[in-house]
C-alpha positions in Angstrom: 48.5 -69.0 54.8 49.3 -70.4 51.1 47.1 -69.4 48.3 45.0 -72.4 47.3 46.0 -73.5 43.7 42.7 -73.8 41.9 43.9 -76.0 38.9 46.5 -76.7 37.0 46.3 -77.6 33.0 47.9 -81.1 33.8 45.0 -81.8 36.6 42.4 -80.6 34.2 43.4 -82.7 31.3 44.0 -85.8 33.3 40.4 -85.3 34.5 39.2 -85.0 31.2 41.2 -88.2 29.9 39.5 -90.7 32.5 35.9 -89.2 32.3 35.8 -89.9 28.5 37.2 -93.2 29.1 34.8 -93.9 31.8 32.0 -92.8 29.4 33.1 -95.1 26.8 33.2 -97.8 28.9 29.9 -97.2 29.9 28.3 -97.4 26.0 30.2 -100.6 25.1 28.8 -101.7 28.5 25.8 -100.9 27.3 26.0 -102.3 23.4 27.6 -105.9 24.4 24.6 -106.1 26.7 22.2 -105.2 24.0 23.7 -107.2 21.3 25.0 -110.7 23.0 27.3 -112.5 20.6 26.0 -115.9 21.9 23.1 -115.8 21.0 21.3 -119.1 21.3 20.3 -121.2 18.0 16.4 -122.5 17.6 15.7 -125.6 16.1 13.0 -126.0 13.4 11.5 -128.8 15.4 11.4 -126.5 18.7 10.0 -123.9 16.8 7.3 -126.6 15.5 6.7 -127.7 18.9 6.5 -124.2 20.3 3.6 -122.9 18.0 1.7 -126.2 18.5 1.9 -125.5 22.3 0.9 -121.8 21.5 -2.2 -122.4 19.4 -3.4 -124.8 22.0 -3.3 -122.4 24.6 -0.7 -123.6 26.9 1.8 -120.3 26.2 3.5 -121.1 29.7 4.4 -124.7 28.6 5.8 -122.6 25.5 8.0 -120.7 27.4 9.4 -123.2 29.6 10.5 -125.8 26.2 11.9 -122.8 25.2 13.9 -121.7 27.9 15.2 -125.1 28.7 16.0 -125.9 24.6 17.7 -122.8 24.5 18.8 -121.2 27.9 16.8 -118.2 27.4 15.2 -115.7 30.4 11.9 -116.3 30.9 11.4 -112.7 29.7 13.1 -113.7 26.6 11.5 -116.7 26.0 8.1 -115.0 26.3 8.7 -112.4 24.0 10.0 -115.1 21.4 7.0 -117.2 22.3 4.6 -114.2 21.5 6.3 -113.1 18.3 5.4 -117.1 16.6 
């Protein structure tokens, strides 16, 4: 029977080339997810409209102007409704 060849230096460094690029795929995966370049833009008026909702006590009505002004998640949209 052959010898088994555990590893040669071309094999190894091959290896190592596509698991760093894998990693660095996965962190800019990561970071564009974090930091999305469209961001969406809030009016002064829906910001107006938003706190007068809020200090009335209707936060859900809040969140739903804002999500449909501006195309935000609802988890989004609730978290900028709670920071005004």
């Amino acid at each position: 029977m052959p010898a088994l060849e555990i590893a040669t230096p071309s094999i190894v460094a091959l290896t190592a080339v596509v698991t760093a690029a894998a990693i660095w795929l996965i962190i800019l995966a990561v970071r564009l997810t974090r930091n999305p370049r469209n961001r969406p833009s809030v009016s002064v008026d829906l910001v107006d409209q938003a706190r007068e909702l809020k200090a009335l006590g209707q936060i859900q009505e809040a969140v739903f102007l804002v999500r449909g002004e501006t195309g935000m998640s609802q988890r989004a949209a609730a978290r900028y409704v709670n920071r005004l």
